[in-house]
C-alpha positions in Angstrom: 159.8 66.5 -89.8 157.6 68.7 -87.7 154.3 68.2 -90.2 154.8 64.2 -89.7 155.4 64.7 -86.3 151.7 66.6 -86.1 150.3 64.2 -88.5 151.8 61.5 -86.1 150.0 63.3 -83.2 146.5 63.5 -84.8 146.3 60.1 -85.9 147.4 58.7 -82.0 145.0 61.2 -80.7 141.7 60.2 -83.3 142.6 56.1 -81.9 142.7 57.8 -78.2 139.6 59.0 -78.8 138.5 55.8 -81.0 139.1 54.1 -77.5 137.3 56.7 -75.4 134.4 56.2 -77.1 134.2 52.7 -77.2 134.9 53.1 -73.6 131.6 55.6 -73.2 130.1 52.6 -75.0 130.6 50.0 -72.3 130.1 52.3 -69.7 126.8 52.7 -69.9 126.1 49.3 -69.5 127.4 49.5 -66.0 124.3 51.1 -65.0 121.0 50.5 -65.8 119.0 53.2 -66.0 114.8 52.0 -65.0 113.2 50.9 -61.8 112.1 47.3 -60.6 108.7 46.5 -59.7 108.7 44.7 -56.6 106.0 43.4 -54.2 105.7 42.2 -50.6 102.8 40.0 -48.9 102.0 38.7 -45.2 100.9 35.5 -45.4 99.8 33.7 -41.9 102.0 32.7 -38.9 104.9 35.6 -38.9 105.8 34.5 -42.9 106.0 36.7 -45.9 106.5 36.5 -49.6 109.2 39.1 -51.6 108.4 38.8 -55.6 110.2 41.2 -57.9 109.7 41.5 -61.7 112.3 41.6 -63.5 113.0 42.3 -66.8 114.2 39.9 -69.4 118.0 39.7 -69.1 118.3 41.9 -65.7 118.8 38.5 -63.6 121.8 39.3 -62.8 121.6 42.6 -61.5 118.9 41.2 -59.0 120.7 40.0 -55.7 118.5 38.3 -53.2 116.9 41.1 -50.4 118.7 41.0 -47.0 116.5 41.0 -44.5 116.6 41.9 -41.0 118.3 40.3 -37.9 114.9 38.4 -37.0 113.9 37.4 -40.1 115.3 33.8 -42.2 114.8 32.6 -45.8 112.1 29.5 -45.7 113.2 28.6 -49.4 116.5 30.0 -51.5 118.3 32.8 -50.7 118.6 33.1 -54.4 115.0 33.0 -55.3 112.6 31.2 -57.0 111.8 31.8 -60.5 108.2 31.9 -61.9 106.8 32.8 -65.4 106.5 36.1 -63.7 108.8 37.2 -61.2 111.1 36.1 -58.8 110.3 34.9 -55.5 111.7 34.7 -52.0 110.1 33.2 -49.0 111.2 34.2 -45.5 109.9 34.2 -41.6 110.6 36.2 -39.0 110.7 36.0 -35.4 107.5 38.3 -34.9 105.8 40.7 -37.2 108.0 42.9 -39.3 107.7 46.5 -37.3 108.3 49.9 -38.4 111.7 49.7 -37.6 112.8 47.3 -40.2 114.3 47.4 -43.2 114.8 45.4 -46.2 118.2 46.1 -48.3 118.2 45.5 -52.1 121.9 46.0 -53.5 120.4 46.2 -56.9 121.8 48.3 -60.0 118.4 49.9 -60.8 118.0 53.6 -60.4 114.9 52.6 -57.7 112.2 50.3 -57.0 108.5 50.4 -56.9 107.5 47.9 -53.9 104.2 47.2 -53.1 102.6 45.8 -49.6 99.5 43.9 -48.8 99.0 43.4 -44.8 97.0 40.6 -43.4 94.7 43.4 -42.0 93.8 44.1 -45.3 95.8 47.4 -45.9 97.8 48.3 -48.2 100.7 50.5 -49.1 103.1 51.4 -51.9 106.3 53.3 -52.7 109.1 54.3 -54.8 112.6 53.9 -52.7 115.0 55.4 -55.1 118.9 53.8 -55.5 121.5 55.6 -52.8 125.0 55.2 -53.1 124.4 51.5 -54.7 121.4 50.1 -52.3 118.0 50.4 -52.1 116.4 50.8 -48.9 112.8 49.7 -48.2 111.8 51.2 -45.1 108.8 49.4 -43.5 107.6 52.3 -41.6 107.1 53.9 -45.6 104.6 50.9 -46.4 103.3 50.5 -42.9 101.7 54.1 -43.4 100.1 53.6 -46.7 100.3 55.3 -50.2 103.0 57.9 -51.0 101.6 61.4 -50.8 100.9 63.0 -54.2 103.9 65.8 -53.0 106.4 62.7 -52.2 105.8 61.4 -55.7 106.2 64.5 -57.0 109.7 64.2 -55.4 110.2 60.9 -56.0 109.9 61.2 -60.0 111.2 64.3 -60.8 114.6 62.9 -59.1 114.0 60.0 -61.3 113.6 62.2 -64.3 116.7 64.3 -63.7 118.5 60.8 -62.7 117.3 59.1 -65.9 118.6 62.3 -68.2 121.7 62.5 -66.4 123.0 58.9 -66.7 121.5 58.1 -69.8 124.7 59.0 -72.2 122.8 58.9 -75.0 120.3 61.1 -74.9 123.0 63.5 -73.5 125.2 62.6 -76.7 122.4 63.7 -78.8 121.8 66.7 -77.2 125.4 67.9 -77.3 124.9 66.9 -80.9 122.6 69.3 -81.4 125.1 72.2 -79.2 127.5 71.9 -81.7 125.1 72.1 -84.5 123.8 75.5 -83.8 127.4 76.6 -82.8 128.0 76.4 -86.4 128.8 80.1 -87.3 126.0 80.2 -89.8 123.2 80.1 -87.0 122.3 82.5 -85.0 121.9 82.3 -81.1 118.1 82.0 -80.8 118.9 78.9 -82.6 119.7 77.4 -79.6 116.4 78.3 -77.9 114.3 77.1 -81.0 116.1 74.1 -81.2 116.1 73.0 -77.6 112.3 73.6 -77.0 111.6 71.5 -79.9 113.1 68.6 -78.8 111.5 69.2 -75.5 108.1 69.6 -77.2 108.4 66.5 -79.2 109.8 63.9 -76.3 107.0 65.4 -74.0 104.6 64.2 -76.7 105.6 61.0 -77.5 106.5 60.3 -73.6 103.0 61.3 -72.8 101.5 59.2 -75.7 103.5 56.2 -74.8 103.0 56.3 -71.1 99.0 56.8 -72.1 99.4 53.5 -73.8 98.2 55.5 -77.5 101.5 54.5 -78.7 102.9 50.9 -78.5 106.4 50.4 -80.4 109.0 47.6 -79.6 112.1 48.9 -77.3 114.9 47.3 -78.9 114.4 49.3 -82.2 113.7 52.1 -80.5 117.3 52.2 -78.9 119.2 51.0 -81.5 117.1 54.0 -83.9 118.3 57.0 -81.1 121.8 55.7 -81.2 121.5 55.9 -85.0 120.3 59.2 -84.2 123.8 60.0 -82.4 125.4 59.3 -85.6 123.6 61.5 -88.4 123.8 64.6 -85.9 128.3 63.8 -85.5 128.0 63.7 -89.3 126.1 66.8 -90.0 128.4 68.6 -87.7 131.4 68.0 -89.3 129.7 68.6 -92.9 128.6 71.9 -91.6 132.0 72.7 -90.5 133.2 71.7 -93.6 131.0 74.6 -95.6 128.5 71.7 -96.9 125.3 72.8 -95.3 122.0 71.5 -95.0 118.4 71.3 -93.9 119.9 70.2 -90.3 122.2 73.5 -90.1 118.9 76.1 -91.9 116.5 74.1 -89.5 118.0 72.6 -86.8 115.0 72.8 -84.6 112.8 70.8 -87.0 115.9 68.1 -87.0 115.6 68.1 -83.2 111.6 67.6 -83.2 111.9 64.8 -85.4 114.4 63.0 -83.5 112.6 64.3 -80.1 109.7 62.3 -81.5 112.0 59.0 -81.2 114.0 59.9 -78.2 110.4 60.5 -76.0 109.5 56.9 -76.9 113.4 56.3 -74.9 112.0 57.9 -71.5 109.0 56.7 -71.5 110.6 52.9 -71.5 112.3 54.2 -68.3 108.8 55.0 -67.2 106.9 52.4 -68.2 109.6 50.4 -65.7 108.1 52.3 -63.0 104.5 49.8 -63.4 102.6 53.2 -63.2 99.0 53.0 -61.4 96.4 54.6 -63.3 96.3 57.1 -60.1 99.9 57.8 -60.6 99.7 58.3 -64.4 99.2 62.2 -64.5 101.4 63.3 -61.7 104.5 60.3 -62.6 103.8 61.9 -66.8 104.2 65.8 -65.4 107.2 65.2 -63.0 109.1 62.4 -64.4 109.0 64.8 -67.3 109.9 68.3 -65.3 113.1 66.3 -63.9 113.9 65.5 -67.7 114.0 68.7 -68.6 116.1 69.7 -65.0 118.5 67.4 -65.9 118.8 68.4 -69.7 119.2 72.5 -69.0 122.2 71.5 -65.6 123.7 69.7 -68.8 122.9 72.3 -71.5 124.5 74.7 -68.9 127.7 72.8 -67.9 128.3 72.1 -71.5 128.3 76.0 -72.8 130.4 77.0 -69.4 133.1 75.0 -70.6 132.8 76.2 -74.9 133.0 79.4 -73.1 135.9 78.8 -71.0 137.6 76.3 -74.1 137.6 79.4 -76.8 139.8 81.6 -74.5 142.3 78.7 -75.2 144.1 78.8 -78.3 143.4 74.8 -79.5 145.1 73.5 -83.1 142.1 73.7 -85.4 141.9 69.7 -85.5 141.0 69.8 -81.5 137.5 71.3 -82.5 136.8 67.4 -84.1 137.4 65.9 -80.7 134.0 65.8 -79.4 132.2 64.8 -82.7 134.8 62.2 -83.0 133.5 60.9 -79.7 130.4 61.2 -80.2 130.2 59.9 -83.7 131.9 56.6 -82.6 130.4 55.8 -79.5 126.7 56.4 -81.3 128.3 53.7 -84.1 129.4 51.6 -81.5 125.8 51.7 -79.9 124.1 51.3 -83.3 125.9 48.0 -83.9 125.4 46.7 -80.2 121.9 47.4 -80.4 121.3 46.3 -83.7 122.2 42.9 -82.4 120.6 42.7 -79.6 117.7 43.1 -81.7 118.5 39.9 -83.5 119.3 38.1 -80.1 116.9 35.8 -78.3 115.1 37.7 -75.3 
């Protein structure tokens, strides 16, 4: 009776965390993680154009721009749609000033807007996403060009950002926590194995922001959630006493997949529309918040293993995490592969 009634318990708990990870799964397309490219333009007699390109199947995460109290839409609120971007048309009852904003209650992590002033200046910034709405500050363009220390700023918060909220990459990286927990593997393990995956993304994320490297996104995705997978499974076969080249040589496992996971950010990136005057310090910092972002999660996740062994857990517990991650990655693989197959 007690053994089914623990048997009973393990199986309801595996489907809770069946659930949890298909849960994970759908989370993160809540939020989507990159930054829209937008631009505004003063045309003659108080009017202005607002264009924003947006990528193929983000429509609806791109509500119109509210505007402020003086100004009016000359054409749809909604926008109109060109091969390239979307476009709204507004007026406003004198020139727009400092003082004014424009709001954009988009789900993007920031946008990149750019201004061209009937005086012939220019100006260009990235307003990042706070509490769910963008905020382009007039005053911002009015002055010109972010300073190289604001974009500094600006991308490593999108870097850390981008890490934080992009569950996959996380997944993988806790992936490769539990593998060099395995008993077998020694603490400087961990160090190896984490500064090869950072070595590897750097290079590919440098390479593909560079333009040296070109591959299709869609693959790309679907191959790091596949990525998720292999690690869940090599966990539980190193737990099991079946080692392998992942559990004698994790850090060459994480380098490989690095490789694949660098071509991930720098799709976030290349969302940005990078300037070839941006390129180096947007590559550095974008890149430096990354790597914030992963040790703050590195960190939190050994705080709690350390806290969790004090606890004495049924040995089955220890499978929780790989179950979720081992699911949700499946879950992600199968998405993605079709999307792949799916008309853009």
């Amino acid at each position: 009776g007690a053994d089914r009634g623990r048997a009973l318990i393990r199986r309801w708990l595996f489907l809770v965390l069946i659930l949890l990870g298909l849960g994970l799964g759908a989370s993160a397309r809540a939020h989507d993680i990159g930054v829209t490219q937008a631009e505004l333009t003063e045309l003659e007699n108080d009017a202005y154009e607002f264009s924003a390109r947006i990528p193929p199947g983000m429509s609806s995460r791109h509500a119109g721009p509210e505007l402020p109290g003086h100004c009016r839409f000359t054409s749809s609120p909604t926008g109109v749609q060109t091969p390239a971007a979307r476009l709204w048309e507004f007026s406003c009852d004198g020139r727009l000033t400092a003082n004014d904003e424009i709001t954009l209650r988009w789900l993007r992590d920031g946008a990149m807007v750019s201004a061209q002033w009937r005086d012939g200046s220019s100006g260009r910034r990235l307003f990042a996403n706070e509490n769910g709405v963008i905020r382009v500050v007039l005053a911002d363009l009015q002055a010109g060009s972010q300073s190289r220390l604001d974009a500094a700023g600006r991308y490593t918060v999108l870097g850390v950002e981008h890490i934080l909220e992009g569950l996959d990459h996380l997944l993988f990286v806790l992936g490769l926590l539990l593998i060099v927990s395995t008993p077998s593997v020694r603490v400087m393990a961990l160090v190896k194995t984490v500064t090869a995956f950072t070595v590897a993304h750097s290079l590919t994320l440098g390479l593909a922001t560079l333009g040296h490297v070109d591959v299709p996104s869609r693959p790309v995705e679907a191959a790091i959630a596949l990525s998720i997978v292999f690690l869940a499974m090599e966990v539980v076969r190193g737990w099991q006493g079946r080692e392998s080249l992942t559990h004698r040589q994790p850090w060459l496992v994480a380098f490989g997949f690095g490789l694949l996971h660098g071509l991930g950010f720098a799709g976030a990136l290349a969302d940005v529309g990078l300037p070839q005057a941006d390129i180096p310090v947007a590559l550095l910092f974008f890149n430096v918040g990354v790597e914030l972002g992963q040790l703050i999660f590195v960190a939190g996740v050994l705080s709690v293993r350390w806290l969790l062994v004090r606890i004495p857990w049924p040995y089955w517990a220890a499978y929780a995490p790989v179950y979720v991650i081992g699911v949700t990655g499946a879950y992600w693989v199968i998405e993605r592969v079709v999307a792949m197959s799916s008309p853009i």
